[in-house]
C-alpha positions in Angstrom: 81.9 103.8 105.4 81.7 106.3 108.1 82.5 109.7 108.1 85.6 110.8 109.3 84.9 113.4 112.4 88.2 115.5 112.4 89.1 115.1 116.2 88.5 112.1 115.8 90.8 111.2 113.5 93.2 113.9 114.9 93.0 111.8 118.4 94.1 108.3 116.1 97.0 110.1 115.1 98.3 111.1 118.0 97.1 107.7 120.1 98.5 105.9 116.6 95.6 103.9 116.8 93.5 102.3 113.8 95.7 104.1 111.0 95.5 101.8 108.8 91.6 101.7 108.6 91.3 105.8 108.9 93.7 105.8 105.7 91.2 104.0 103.7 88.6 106.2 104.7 87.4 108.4 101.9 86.5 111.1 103.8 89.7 111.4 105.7 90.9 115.4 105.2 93.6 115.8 102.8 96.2 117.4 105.1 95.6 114.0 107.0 96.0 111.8 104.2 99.5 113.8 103.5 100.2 113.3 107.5 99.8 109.5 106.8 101.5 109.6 103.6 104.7 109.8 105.6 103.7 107.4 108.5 106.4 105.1 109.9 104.2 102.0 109.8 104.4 100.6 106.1 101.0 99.4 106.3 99.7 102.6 106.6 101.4 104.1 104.1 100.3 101.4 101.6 97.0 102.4 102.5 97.2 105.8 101.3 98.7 104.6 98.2 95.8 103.1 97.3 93.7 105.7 97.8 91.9 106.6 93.9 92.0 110.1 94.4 96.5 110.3 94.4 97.4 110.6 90.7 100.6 108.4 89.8 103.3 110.9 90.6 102.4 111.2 94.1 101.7 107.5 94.4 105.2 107.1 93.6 106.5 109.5 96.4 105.2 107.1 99.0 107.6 105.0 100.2 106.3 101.4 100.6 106.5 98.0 99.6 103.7 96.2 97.4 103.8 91.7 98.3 102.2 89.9 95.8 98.7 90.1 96.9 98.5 94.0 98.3 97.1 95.4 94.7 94.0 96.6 96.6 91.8 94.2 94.8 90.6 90.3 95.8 92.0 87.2 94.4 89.3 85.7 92.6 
């Protein structure tokens, strides 16, 4: 995984480009991850909600919709 460069990241946000992938980064600031947290595009919220580091509470304060197969893990 590569590490998140701060303009870059603040230059996805405002281009609204990659989202998706930069919420899955690990070293994405946290300020950023909150930014995303609240993103129109549901995919990218669902991204952050996967993110290990959110405890449960705030997991449940992102609005987003889980399908069948977005658990975050591979159907074996």
């Amino acid at each position: 995984m590569v590490t998140v460069v701060r303009a870059d990241a603040e230059r996805c946000l405002a281009e609204r480009t990659h989202l998706a992938a930069l919420a899955e980064n690990p070293s994405l600031p946290a300020d950023l991850v909150e930014r995303l947290a609240a993103d129109p595009d549901e995919d990218v919220r669902l991204a952050i909600s996967l993110r290990p580091e959110l405890d449960e509470t705030r997991r449940m304060e992102i609005d987003f919709t889980a399908g069948d197969f977005d658990r975050g893990d591979t159907v074996q």
